[in-house]
PDB file of N, CA, C and O in Angstrom:
ATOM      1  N   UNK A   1      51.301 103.242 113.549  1.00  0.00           N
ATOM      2  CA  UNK A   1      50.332 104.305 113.468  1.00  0.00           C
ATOM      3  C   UNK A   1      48.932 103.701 113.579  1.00  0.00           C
ATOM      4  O   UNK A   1      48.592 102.782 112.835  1.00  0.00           O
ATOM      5  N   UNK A   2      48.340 104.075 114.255  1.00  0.00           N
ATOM      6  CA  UNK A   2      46.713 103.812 114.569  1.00  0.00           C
ATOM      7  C   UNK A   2      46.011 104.328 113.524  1.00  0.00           C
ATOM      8  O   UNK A   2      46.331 105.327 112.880  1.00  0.00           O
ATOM      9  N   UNK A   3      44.849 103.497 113.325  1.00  0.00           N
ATOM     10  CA  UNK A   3      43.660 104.280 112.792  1.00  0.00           C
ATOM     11  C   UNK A   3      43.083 104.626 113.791  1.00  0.00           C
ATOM     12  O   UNK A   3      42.866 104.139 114.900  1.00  0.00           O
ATOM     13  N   UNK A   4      42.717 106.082 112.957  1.00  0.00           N
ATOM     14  CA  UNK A   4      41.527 106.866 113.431  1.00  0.00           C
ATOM     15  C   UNK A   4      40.087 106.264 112.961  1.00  0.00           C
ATOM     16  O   UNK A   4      39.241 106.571 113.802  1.00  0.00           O
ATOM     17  N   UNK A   5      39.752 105.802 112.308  1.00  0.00           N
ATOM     18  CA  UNK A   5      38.358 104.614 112.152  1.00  0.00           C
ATOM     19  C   UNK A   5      38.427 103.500 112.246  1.00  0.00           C
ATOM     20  O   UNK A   5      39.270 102.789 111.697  1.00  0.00           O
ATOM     21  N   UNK A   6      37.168 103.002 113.269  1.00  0.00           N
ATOM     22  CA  UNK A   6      37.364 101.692 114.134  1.00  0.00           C
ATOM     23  C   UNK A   6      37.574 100.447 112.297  1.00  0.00           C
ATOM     24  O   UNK A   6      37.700 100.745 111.109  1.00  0.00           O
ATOM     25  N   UNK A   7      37.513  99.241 112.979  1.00  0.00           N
ATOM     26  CA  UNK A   7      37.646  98.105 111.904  1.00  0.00           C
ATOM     27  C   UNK A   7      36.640  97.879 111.417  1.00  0.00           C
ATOM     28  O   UNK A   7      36.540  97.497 110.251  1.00  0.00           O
ATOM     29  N   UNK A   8      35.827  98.031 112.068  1.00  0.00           N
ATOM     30  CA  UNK A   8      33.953  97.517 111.500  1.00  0.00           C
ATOM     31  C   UNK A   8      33.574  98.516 110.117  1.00  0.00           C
ATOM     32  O   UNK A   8      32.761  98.078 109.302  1.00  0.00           O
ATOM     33  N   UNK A   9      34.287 100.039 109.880  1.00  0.00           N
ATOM     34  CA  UNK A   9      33.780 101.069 109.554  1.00  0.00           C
ATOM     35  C   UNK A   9      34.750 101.071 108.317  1.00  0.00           C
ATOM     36  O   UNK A   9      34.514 101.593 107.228  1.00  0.00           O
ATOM     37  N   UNK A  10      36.142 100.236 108.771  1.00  0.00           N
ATOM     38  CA  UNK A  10      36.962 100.115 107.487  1.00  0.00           C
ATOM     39  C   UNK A  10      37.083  99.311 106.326  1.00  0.00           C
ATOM     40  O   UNK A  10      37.620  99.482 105.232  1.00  0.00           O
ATOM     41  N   UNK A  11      36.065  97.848 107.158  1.00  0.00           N
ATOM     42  CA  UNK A  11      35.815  96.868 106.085  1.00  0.00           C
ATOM     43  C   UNK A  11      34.947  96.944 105.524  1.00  0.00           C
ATOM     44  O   UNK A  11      34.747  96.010 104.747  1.00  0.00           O
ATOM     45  N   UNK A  12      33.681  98.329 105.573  1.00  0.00           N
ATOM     46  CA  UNK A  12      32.942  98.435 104.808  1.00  0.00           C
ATOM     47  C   UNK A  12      32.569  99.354 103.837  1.00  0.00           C
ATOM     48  O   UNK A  12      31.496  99.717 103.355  1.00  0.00           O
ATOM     49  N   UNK A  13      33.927  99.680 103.653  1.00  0.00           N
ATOM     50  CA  UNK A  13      34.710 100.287 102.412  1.00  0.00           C
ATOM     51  C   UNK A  13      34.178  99.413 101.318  1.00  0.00           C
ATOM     52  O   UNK A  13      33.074  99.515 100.784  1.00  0.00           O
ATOM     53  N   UNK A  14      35.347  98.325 100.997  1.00  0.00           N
ATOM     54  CA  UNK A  14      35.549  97.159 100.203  1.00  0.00           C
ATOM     55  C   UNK A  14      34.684  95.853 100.363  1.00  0.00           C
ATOM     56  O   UNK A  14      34.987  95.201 101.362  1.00  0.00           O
ATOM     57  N   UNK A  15      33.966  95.485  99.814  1.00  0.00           N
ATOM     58  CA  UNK A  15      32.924  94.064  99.840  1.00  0.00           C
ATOM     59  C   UNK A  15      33.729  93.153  99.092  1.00  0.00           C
ATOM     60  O   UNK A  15      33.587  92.939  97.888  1.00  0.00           O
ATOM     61  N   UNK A  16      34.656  92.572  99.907  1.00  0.00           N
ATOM     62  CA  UNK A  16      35.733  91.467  99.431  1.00  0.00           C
ATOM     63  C   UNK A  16      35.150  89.746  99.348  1.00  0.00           C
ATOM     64  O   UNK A  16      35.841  88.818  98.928  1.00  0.00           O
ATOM     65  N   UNK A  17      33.236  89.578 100.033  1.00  0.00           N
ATOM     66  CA  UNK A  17      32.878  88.881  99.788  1.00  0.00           C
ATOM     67  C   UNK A  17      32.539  88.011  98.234  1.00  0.00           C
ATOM     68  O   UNK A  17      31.572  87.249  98.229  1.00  0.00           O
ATOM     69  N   UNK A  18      33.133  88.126  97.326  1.00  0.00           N
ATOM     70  CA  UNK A  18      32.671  87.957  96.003  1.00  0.00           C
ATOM     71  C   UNK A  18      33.631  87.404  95.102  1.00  0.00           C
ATOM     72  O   UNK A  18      34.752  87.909  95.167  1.00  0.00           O
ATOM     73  N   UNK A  19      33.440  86.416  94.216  1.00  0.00           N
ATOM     74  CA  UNK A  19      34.838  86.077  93.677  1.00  0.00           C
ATOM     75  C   UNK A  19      34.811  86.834  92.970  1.00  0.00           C
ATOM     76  O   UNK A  19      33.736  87.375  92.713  1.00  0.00           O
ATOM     77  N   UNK A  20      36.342  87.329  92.143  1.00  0.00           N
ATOM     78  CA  UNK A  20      37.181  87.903  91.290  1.00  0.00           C
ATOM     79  C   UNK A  20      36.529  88.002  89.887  1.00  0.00           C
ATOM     80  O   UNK A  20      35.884  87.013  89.538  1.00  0.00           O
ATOM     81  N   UNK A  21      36.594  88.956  89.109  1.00  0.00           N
ATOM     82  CA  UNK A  21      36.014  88.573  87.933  1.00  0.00           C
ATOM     83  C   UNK A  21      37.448  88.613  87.052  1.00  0.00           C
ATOM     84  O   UNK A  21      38.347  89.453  86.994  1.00  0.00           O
ATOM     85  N   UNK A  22      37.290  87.618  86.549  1.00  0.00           N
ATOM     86  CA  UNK A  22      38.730  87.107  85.667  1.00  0.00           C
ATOM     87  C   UNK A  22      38.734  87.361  84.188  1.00  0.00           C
ATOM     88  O   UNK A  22      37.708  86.995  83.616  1.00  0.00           O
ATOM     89  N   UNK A  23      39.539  87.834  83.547  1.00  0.00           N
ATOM     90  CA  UNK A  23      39.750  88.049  81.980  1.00  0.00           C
ATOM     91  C   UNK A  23      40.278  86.811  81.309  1.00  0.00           C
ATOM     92  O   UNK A  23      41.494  86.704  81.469  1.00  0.00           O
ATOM     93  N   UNK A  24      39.689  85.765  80.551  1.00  0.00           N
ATOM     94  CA  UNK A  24      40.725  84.829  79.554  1.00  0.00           C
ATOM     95  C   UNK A  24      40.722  85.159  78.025  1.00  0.00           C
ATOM     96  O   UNK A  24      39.944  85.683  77.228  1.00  0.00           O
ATOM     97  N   UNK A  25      41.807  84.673  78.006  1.00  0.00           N
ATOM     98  CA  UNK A  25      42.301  85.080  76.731  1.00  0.00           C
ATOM     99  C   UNK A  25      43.313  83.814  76.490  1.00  0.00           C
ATOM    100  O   UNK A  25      44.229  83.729  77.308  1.00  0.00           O
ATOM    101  N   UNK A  26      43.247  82.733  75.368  1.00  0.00           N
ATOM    102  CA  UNK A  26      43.514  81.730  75.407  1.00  0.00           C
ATOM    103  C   UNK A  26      43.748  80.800  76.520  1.00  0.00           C
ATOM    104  O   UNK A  26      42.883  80.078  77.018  1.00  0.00           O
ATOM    105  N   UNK A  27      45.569  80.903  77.042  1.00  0.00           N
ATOM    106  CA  UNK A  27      46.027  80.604  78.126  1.00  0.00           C
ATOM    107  C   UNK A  27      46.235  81.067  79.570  1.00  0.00           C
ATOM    108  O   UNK A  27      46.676  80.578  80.610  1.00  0.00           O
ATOM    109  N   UNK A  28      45.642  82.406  79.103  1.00  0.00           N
ATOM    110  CA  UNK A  28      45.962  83.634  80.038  1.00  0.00           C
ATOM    111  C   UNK A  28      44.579  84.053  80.489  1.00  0.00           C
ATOM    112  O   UNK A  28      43.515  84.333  79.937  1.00  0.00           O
ATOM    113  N   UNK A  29      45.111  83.966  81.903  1.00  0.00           N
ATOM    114  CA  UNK A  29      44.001  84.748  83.225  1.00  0.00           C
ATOM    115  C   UNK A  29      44.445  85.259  83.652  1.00  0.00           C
ATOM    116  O   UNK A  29      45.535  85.022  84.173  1.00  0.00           O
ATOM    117  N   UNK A  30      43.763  86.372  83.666  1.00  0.00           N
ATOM    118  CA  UNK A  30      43.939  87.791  84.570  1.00  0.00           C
ATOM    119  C   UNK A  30      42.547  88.538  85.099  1.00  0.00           C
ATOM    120  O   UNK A  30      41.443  88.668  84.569  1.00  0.00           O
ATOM    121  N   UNK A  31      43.193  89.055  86.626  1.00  0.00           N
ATOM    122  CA  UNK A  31      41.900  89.692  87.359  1.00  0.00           C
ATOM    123  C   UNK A  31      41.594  90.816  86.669  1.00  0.00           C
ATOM    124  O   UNK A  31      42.554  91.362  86.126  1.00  0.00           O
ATOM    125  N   UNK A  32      40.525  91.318  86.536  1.00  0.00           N
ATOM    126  CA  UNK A  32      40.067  92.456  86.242  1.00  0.00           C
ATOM    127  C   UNK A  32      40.730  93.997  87.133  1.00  0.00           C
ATOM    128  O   UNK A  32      40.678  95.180  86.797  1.00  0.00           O
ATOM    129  N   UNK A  33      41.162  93.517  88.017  1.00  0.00           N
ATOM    130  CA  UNK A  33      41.751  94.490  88.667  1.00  0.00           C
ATOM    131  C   UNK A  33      43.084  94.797  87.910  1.00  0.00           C
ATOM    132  O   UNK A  33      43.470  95.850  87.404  1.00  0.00           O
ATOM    133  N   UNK A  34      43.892  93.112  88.009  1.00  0.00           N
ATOM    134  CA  UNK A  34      45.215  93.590  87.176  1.00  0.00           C
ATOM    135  C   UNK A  34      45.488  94.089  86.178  1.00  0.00           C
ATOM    136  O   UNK A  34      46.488  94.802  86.100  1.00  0.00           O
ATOM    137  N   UNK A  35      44.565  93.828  84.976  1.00  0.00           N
ATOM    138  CA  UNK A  35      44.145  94.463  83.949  1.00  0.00           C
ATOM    139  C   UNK A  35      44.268  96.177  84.087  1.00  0.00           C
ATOM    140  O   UNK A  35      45.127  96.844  83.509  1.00  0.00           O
ATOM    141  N   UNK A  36      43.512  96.565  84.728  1.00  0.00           N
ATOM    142  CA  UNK A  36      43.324  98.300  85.262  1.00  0.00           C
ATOM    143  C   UNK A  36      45.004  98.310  85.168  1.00  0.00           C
ATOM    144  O   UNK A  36      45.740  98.735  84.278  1.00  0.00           O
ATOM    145  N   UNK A  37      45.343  97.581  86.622  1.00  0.00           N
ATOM    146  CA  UNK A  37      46.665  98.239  86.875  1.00  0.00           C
ATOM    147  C   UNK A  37      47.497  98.528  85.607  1.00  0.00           C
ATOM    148  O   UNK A  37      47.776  99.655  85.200  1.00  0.00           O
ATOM    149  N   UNK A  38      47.870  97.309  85.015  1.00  0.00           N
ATOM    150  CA  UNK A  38      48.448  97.174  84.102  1.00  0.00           C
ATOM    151  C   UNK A  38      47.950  98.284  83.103  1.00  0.00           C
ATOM    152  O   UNK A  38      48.682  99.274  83.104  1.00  0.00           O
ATOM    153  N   UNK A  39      47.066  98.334  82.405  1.00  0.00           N
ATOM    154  CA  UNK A  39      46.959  99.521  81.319  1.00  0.00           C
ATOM    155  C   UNK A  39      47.250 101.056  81.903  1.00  0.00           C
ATOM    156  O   UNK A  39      47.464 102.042  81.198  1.00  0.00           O
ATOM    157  N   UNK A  40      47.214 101.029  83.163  1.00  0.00           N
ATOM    158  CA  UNK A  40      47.369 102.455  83.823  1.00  0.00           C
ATOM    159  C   UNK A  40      48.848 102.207  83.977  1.00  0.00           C
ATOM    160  O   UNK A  40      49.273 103.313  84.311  1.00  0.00           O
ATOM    161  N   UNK A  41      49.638 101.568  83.933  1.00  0.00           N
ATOM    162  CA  UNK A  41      50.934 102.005  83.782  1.00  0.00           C
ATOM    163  C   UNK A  41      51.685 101.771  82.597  1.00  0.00           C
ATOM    164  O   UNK A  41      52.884 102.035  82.508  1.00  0.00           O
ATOM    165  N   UNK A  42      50.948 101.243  81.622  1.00  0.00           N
ATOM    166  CA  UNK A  42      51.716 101.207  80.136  1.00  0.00           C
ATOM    167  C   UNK A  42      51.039 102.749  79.885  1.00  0.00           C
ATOM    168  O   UNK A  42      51.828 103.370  79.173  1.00  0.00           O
ATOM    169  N   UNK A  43      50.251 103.305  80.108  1.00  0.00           N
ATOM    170  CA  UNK A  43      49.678 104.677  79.908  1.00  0.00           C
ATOM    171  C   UNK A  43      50.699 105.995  80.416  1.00  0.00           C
ATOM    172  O   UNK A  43      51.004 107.112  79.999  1.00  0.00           O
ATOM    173  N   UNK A  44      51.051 104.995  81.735  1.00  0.00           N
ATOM    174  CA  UNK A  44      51.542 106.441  82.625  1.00  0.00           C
ATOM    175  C   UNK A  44      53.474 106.325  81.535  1.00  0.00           C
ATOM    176  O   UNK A  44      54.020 107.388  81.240  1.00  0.00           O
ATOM    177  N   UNK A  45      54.207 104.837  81.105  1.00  0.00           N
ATOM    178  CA  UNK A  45      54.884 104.915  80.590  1.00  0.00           C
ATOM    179  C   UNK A  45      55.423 105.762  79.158  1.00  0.00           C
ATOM    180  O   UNK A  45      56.545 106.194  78.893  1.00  0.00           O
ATOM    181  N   UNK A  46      53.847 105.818  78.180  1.00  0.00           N
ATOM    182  CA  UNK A  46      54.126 106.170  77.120  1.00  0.00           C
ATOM    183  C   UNK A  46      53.935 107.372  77.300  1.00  0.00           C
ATOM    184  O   UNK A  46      54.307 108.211  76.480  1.00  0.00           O
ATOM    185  N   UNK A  47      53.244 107.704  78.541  1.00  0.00           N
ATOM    186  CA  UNK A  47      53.403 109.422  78.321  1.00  0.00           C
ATOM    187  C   UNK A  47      54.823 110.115  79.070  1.00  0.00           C
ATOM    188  O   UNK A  47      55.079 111.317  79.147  1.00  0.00           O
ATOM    189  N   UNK A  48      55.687 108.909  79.615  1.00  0.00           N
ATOM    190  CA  UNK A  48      56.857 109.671  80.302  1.00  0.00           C
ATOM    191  C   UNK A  48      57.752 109.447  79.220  1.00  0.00           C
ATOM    192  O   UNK A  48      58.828 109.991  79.468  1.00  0.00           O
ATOM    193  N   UNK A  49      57.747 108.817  78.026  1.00  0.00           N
ATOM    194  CA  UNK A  49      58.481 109.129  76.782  1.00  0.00           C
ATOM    195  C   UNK A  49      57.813 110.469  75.834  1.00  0.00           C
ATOM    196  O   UNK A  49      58.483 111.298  75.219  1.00  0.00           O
ATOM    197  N   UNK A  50      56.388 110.410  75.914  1.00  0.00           N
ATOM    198  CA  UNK A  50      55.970 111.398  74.986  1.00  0.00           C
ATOM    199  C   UNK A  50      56.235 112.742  75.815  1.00  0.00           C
ATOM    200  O   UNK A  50      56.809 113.527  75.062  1.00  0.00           O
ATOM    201  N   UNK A  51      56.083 113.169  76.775  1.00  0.00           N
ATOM    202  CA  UNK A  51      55.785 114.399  77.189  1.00  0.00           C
ATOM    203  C   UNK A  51      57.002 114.797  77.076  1.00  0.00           C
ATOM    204  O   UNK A  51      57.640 113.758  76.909  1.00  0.00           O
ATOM    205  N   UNK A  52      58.013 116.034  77.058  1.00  0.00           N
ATOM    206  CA  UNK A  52      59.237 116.481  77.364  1.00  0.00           C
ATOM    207  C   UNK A  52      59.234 116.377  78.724  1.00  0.00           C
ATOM    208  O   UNK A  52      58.193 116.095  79.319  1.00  0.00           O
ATOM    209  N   UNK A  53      60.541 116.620  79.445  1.00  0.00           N
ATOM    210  CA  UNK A  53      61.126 116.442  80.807  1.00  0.00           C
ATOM    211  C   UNK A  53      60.671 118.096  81.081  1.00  0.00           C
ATOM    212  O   UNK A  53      60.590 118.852  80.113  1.00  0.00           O
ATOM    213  N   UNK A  54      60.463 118.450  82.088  1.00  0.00           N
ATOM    214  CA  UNK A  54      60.444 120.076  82.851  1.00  0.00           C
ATOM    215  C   UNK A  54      61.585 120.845  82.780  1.00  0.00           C
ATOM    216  O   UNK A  54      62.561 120.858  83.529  1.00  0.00           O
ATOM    217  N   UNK A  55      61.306 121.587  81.629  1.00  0.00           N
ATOM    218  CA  UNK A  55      62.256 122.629  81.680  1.00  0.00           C
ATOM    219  C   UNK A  55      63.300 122.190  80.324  1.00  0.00           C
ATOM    220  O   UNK A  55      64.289 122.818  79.948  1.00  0.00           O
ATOM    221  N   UNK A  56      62.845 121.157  79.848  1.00  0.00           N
ATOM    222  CA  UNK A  56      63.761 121.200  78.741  1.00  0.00           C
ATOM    223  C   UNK A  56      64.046 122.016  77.836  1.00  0.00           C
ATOM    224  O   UNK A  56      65.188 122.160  77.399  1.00  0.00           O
ATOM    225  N   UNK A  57      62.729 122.844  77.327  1.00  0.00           N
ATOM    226  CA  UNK A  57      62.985 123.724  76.640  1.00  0.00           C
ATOM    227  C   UNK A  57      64.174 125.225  76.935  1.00  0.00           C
ATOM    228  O   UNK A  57      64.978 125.757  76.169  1.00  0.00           O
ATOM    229  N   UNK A  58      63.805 125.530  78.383  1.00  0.00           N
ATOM    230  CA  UNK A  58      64.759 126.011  79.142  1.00  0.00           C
ATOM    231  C   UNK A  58      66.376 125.699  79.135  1.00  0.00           C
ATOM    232  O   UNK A  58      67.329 126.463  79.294  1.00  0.00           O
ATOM    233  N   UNK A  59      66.329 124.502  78.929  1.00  0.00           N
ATOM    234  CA  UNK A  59      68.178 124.086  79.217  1.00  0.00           C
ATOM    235  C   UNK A  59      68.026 124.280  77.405  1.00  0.00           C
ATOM    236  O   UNK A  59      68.598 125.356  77.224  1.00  0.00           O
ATOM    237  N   UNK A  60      67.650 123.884  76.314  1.00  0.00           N
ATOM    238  CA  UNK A  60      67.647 123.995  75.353  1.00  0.00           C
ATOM    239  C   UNK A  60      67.986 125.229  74.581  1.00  0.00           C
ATOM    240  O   UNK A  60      68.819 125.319  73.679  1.00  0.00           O
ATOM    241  N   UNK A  61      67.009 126.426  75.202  1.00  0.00           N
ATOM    242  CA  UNK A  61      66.999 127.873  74.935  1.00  0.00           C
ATOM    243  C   UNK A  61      68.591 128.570  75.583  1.00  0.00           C
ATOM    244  O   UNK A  61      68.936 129.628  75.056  1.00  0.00           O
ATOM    245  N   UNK A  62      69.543 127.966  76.721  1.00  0.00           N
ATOM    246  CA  UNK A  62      70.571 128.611  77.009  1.00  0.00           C
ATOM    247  C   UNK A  62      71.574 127.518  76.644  1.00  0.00           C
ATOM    248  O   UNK A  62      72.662 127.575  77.219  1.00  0.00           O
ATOM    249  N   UNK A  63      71.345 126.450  75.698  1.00  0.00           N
ATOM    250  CA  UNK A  63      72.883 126.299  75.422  1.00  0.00           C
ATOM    251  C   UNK A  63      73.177 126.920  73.835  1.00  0.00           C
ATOM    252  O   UNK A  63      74.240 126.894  73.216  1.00  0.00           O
ATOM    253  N   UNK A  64      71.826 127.495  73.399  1.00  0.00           N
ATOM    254  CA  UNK A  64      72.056 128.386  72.021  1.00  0.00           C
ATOM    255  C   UNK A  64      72.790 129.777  72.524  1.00  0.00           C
ATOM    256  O   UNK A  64      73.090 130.647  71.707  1.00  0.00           O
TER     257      UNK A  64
END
């Protein structure tokens, strides 16, 4: 699949000229990016235990 916007117009989206800004924590480095990722999916996890499933209440209400 082609882009529809040339390359010149796509790399200047992102300014990838720059080093990384890094998190330490004793032994441990991590990008600031991974960081994001990471808390956005221990987030998206605890809410797919907290929230009920769709419609549970529904299957709940007809096996009474």
């Amino acid at each position: 699949m082609r882009s529809v916007l040339p390359p010149r117009l796509l790399a200047a989206v992102f300014n990838l000229n720059h080093p990384a800004r890094v998190l330490e924590w004793h032994f441990i480095k991590l990008s600031l990016a991974n960081v994001v990722v990471i808390g956005v999916m221990l987030l998206v996890f605890a809410l797919a235990i907290i929230l009920p499933f769709p419609g549970a209440k529904r299957r709940r209400e007809q096996r009474r």
